[in-house]
N, C-alpha and C positions, 0 to 999 in steps of 0.2 A: 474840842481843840482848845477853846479856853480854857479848859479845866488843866488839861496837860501843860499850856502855859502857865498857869499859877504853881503848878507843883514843879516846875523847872525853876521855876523865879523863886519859891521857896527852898528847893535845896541848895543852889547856889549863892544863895543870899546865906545860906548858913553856914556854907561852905569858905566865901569869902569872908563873913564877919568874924573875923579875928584881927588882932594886929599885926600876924605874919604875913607876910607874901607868897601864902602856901605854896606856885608854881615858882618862886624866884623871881628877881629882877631884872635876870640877864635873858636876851632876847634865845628863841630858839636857834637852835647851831645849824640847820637847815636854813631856814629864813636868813638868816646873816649870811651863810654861804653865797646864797641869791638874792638877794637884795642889788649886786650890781647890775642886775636885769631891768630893774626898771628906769623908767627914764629921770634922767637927775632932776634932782627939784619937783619930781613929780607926786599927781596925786595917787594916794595908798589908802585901801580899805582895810583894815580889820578887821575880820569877823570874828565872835564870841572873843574878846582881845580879854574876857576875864580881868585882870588885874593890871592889866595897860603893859606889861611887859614889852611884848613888839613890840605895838603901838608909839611908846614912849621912844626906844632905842630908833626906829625910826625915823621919827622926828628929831631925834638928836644928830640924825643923817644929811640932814638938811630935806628931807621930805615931808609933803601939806599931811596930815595924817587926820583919817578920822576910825575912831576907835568904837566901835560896838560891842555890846554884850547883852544881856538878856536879865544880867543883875545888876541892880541899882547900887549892892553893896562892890561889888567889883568893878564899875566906873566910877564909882566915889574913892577907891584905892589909884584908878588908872591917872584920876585926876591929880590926888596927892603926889604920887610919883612924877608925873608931867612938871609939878613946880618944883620937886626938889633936884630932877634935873636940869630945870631952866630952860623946857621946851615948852612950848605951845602945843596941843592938838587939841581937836574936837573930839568929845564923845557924846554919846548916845546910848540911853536905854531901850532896847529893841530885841527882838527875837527876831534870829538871821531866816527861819522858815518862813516869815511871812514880809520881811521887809522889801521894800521897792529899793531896789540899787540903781535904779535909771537904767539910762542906755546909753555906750560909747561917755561917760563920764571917769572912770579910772586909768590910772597909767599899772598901777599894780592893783590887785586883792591878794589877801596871805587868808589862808585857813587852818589855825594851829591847833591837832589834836580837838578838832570839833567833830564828834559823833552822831551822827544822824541815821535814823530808819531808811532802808534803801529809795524808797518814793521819794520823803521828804529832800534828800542826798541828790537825788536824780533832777529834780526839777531847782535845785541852788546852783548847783552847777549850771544850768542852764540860762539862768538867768546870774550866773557869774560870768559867762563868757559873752551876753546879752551889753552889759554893763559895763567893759573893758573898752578902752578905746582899741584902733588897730593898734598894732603893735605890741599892747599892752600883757602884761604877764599876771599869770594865777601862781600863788605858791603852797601849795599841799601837803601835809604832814600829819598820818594817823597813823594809830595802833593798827599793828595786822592783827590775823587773827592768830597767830601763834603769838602773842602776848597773852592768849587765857592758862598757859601754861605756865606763864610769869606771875611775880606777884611785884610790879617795880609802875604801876599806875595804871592807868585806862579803867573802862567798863568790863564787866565779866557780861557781856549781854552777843553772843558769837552775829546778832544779828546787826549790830552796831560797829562790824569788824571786818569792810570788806577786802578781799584780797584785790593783788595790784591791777589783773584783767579786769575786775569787775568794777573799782573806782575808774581805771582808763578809760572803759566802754565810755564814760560821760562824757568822751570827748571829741574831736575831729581825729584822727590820727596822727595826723599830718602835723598837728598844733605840739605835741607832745614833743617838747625837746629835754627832760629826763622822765623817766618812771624804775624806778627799784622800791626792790623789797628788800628787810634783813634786820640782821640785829644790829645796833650801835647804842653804848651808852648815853644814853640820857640823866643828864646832870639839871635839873630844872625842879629848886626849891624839893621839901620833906614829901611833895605828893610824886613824883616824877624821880626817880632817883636807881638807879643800875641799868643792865642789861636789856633793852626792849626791842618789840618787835616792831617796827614801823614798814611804815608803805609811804614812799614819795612823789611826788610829779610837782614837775614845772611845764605849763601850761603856754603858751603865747600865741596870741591872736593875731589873723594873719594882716600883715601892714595894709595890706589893698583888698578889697571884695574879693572877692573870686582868685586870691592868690594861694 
């Protein structure tokens, strides 16, 4: 496990070191869609926030934000960005498979375009909904798997590419207030750029126990 950590820490580290903002600086168009889900002025997770994109736009939101990624080089971007738009947020270097997110501590988490082996996928989610307060919203956004047919970003790895039953299943039912699949443009910096296949969900945890 350690080992696959250091080789994640190392491609991403080499992926973010450059002076570009290879995903862009504009937040995802899902994520901003939904973002009036959560509650105002509340707290917001990042996970894998890469190069502080969200992260940062959210804060600009008037939300506490704290920003994760697994590369030191891509929080040292997330931070830069943070001052040049004259927000505040917390970041942290962390790998989202093994990090403790508490419990009933978030008003939001966002997951943007973070790929994960179906185990490791299954048990984040679960202690993503673990770590929500009530009411609190998940916001989801990955490659399907008919992006291996695309050449416009994501993994070529089909096991890293669930379709929208099989990410849903992580969930209550009940909780699920969108899920689609389909194509739409994605415009996000030289790495993310045409036609892609994504898979969506908005998540919300239900305000009361047993509601």
């Amino acid at each position: 496990m350690r080992d696959v950590q250091k080789q994640l820490q190392a491609f991403w580290d080499q992926r973010f070191g450059v002076p570009e903002y290879v995903y862009g600086t504009e937040p995802n168009q899902f994520l901003a869609q939904q973002a009036q889900h959560f509650a105002s002025g509340g707290r917001v997770l990042c996970l894998a926030d890469g190069e502080g994109r969200n992260g940062v736009w959210l804060a600009t939101q008037g939300f506490k934000v704290q920003s994760v990624d697994i590369s030191a080089q891509g929080v040292e971007k997330a931070q830069l960005l943070a001052r040049q738009c004259g927000v505040e947020m917390d970041t942290l270097v962390a790998d989202v498979s093994t990090l403790d997110l508490g419990t009933a501590q978030w008003d939001g988490i966002v997951s943007i375009f973070l790929h994960l082996p179906a185990k490791v996928r299954v048990d984040l989610h679960r202690r993503v909904v673990r770590a929500l307060k009530p009411g609190g919203v998940f916001v989801w956004e990955a490659y399907a798997p008919d992006q291996l047919a695309l050449k416009t970003g994501g993994p070529r790895d089909a096991a890293l590419l669930p379709d929208l039953d099989e990410v849903a299943s992580d969930f209550d039912a009940s909780a699920l207030q969108h899920a689609w699949s389909g194509l739409r443009l994605v415009q996000e910096g030289s790495l993310h750029t045409g036609i892609g296949a994504v898979t969506q969900l908005l998540v919300k945890k239900a305000a009361h126990p047993g509601a």
